[in-house]
N, CA, C and O of each residue as an XYZ file, in Angstrom:
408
protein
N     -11.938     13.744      2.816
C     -12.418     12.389      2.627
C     -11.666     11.705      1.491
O     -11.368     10.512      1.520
N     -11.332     12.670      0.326
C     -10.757     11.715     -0.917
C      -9.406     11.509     -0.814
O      -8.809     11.009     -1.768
N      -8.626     11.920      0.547
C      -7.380     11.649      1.030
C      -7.083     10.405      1.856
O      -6.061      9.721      1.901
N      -8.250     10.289      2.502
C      -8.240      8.965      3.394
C      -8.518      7.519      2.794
O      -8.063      6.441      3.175
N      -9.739      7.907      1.331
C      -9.790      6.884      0.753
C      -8.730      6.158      0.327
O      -8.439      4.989      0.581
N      -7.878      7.401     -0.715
C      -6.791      7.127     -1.598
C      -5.829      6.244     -0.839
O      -5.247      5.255     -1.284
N      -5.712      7.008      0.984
C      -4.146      6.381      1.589
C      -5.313      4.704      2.059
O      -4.694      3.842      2.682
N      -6.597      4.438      1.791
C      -7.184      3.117      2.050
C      -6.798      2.334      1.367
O      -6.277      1.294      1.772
N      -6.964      2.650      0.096
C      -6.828      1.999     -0.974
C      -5.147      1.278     -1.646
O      -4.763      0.307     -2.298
N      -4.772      2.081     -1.200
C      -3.518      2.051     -1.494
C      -2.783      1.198     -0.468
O      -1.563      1.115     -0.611
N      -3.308      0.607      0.462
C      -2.830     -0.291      1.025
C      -2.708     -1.623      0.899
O      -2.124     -2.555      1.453
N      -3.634     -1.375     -0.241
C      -4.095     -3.311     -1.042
C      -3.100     -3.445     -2.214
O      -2.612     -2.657     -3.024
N      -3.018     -4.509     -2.018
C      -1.883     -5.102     -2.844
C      -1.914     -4.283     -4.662
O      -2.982     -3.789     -5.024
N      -0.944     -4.246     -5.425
C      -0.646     -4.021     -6.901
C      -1.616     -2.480     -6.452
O      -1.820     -2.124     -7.613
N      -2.056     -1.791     -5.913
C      -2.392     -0.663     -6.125
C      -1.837      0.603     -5.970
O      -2.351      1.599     -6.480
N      -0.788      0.633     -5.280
C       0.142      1.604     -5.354
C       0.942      2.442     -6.408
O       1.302      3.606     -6.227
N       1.158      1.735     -7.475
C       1.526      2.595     -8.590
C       0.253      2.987     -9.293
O       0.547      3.575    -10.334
N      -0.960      2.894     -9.135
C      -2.029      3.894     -9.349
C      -2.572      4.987     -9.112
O      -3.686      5.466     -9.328
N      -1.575      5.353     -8.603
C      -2.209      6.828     -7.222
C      -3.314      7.708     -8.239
O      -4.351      8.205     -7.800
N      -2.831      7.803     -9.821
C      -3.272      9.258    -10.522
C      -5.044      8.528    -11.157
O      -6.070      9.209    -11.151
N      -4.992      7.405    -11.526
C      -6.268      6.430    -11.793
C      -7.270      6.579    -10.696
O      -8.482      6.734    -10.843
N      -6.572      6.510     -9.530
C      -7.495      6.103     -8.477
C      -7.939      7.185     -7.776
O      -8.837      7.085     -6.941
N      -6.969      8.996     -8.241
C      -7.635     10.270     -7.429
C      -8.719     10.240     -8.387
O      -9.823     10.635     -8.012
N      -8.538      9.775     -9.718
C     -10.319      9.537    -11.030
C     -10.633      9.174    -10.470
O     -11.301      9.973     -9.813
N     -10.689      7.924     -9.969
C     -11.922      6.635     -9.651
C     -12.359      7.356     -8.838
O     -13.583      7.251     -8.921
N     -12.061      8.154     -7.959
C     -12.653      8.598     -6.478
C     -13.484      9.088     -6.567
O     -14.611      8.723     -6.231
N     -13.072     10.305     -7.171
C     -13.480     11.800     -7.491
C     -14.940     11.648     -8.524
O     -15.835     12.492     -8.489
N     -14.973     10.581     -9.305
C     -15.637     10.093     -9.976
C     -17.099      9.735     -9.210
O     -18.235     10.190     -9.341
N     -16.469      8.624     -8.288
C     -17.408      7.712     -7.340
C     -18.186      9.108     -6.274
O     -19.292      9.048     -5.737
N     -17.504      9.921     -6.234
C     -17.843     10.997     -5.103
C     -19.220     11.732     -6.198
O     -20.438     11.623     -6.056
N     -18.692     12.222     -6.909
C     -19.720     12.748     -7.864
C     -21.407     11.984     -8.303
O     -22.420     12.672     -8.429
N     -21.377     10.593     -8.464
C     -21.951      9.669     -8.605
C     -22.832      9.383     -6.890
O     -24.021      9.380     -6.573
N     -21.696      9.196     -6.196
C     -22.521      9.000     -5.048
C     -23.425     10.846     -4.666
O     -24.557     10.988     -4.204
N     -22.743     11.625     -4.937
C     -23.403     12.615     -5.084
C     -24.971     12.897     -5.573
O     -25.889     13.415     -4.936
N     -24.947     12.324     -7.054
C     -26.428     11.930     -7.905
C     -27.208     10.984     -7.026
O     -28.401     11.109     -6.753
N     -26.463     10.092     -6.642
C     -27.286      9.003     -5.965
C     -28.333      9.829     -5.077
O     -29.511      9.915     -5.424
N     -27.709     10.595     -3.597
C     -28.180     10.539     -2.662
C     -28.591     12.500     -2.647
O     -28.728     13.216     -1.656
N     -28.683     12.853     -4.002
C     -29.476     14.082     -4.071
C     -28.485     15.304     -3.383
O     -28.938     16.120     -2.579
N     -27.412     15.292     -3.724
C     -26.770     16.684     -3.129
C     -25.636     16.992     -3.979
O     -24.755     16.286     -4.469
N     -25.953     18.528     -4.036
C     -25.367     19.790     -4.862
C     -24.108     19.312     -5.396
O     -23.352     18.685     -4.654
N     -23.773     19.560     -6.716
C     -22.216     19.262     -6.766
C     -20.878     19.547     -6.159
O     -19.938     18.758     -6.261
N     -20.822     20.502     -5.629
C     -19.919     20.804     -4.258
C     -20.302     20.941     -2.918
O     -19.818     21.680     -2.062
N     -21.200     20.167     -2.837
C     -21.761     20.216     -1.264
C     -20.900     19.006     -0.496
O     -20.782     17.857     -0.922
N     -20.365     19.501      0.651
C     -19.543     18.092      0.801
C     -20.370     16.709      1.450
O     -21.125     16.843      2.413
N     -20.234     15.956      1.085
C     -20.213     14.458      1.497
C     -20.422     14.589      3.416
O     -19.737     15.425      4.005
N     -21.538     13.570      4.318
C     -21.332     13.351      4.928
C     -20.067     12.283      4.819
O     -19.741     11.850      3.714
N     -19.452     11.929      5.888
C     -18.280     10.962      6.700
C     -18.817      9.421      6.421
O     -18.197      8.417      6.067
N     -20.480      9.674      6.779
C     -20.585      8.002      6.945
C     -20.455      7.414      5.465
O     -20.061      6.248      5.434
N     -20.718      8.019      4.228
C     -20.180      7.610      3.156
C     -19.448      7.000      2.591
O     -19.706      6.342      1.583
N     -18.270      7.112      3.193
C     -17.100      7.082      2.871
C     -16.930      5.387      2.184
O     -16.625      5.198      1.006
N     -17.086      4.724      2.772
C     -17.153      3.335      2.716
C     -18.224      3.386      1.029
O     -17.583      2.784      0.167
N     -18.923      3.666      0.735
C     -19.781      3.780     -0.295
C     -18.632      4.341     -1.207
O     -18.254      3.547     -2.068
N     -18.144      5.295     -1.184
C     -17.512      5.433     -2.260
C     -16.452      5.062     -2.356
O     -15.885      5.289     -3.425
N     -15.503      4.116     -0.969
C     -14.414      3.749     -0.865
C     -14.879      2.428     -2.046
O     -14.329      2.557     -3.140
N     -15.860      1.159     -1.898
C     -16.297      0.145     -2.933
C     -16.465      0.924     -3.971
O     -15.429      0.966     -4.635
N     -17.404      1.627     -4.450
C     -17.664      2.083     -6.218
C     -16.419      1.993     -6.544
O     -16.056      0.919     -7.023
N     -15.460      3.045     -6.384
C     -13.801      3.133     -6.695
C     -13.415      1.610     -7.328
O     -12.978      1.310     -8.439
N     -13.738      0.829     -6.229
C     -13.338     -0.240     -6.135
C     -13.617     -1.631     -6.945
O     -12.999     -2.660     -7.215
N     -15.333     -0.876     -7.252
C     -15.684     -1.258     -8.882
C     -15.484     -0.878     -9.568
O     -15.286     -1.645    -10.511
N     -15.352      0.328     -9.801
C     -14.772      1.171    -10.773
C     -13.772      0.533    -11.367
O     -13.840      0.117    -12.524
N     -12.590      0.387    -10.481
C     -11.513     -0.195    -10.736
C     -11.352     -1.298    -10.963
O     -10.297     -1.512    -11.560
N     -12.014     -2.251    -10.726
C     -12.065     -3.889    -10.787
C     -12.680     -4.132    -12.531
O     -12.320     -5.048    -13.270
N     -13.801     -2.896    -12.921
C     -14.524     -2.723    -14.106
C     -13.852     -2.699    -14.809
O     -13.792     -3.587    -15.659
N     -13.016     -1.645    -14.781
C     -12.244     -0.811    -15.986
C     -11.728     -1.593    -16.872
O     -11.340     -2.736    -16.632
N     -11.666     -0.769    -18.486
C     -11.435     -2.064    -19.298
C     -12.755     -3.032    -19.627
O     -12.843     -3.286    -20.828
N     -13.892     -3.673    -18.721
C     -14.515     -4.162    -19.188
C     -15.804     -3.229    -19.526
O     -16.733     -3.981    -19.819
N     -16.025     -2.463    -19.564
C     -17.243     -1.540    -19.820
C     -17.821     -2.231    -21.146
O     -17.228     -2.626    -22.150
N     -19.654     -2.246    -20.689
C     -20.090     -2.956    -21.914
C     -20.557     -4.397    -22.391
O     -21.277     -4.821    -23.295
N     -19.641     -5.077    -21.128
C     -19.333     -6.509    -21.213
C     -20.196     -7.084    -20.386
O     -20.089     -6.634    -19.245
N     -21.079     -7.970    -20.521
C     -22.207     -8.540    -19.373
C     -21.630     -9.910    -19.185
O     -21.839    -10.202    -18.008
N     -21.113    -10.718    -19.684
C     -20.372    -12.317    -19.336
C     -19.530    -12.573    -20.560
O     -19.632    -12.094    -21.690
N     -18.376    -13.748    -19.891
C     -17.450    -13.853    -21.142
C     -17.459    -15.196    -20.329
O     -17.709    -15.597    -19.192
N     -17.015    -15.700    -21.634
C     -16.648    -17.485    -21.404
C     -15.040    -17.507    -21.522
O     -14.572    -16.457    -21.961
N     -14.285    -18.334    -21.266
C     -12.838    -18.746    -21.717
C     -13.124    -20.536    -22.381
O     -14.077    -21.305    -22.251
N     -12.258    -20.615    -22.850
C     -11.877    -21.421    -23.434
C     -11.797    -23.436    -22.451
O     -11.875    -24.630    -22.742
N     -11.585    -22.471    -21.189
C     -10.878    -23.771    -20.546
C     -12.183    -24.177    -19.617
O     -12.108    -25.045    -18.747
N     -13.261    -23.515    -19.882
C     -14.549    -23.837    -19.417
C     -14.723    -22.536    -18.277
O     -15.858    -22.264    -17.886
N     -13.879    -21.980    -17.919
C     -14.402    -21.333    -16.765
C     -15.385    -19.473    -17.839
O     -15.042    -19.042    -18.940
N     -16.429    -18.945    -17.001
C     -17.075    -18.168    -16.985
C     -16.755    -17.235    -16.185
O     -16.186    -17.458    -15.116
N     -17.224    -15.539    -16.788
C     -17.450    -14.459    -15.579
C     -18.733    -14.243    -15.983
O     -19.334    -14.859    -16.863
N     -19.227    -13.133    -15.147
C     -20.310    -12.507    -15.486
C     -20.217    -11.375    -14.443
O     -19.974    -11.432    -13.237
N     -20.540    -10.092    -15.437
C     -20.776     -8.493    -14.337
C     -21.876     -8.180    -14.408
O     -22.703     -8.497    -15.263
N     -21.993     -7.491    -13.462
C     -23.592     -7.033    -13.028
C     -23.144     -5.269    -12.724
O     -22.143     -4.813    -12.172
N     -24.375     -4.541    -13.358
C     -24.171     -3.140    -12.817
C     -25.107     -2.486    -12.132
O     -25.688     -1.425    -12.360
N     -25.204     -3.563    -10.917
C     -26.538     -3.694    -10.117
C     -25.155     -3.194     -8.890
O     -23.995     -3.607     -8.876
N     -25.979     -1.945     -7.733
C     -24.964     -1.888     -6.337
C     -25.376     -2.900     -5.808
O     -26.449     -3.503     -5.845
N     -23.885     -3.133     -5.010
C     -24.797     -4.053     -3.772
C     -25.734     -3.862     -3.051
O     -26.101     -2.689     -3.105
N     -26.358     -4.533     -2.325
C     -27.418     -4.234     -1.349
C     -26.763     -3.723      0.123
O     -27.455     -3.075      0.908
N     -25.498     -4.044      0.390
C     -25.037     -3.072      1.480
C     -24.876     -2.096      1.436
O     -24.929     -1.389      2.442
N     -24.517     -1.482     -0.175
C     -24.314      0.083     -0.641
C     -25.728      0.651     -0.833
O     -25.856      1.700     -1.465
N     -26.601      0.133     -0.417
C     -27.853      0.675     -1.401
C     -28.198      0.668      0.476
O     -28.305      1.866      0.735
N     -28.310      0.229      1.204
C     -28.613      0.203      2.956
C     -28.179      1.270      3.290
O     -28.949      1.937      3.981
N     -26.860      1.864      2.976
C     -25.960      2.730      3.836
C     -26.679      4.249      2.689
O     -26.654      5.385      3.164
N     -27.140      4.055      1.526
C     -27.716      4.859      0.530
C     -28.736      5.296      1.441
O     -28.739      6.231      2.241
N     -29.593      4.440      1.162
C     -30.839      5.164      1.816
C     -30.842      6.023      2.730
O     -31.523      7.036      2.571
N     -29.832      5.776      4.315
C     -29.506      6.723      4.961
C     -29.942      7.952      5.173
O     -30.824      8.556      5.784
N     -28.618      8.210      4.142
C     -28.548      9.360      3.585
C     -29.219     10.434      2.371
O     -29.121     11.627      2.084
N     -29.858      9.379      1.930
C     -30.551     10.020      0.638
C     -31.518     11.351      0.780
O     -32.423     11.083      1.571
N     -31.605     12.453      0.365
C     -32.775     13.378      0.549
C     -33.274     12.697     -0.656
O     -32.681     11.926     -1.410
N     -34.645     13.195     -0.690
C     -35.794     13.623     -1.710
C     -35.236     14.518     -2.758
O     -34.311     15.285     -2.487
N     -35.652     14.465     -3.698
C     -35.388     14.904     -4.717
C     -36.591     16.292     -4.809
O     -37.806     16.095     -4.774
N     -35.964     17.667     -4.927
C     -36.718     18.654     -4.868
C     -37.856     19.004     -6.114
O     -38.587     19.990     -6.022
């Protein structure tokens, strides 16, 4: 699975010279989605996942650097603001899969 992401990911623009960031981000997101949905640390991942941890990565990566940061203003009037809320499509495809917690 963390082979198919990587060759996903890597198809989007400026991401290609990241390959070694983004086997982290993965591997990371895999672990995490792991906690999420209640299974063993080397237990493998169902398939339908994939997409769940293909986005985290993808926040992950979009994050990085800002950790910490809840909104910033610029100068020229424009605003951001991050949220470390999942989406609600990641949290749909969550449930799924989720066991109970023993």
């Amino acid at each position: 699975m963390e082979n198919e992401i990587l060759n996903s990911l890597l198809k989007r623009p400026g991401l290609d010279a990241q390959v070694e960031l983004l086997e982290d981000m993965i591997r990371d997101s895999m672990d995490e989605t792991r906690a999420l949905l209640n299974y063993e640390e080397e237990e493998p991942l169902p398939t339908g996942v994939a997409p769940i941890v293909k986005e985290l990565t993808l926040i992950r990566f979009n994050r990085d650097g800002t950790e910490g940061i809840q909104s910033e203003s610029q100068s020229s009037g424009g605003s951001t603001t991050y949220s470390d809320e999942l989406p609600d499509r990641i949290k749909r495809i969550l449930r799924k899969y989720r066991r109970l917690p023993r």
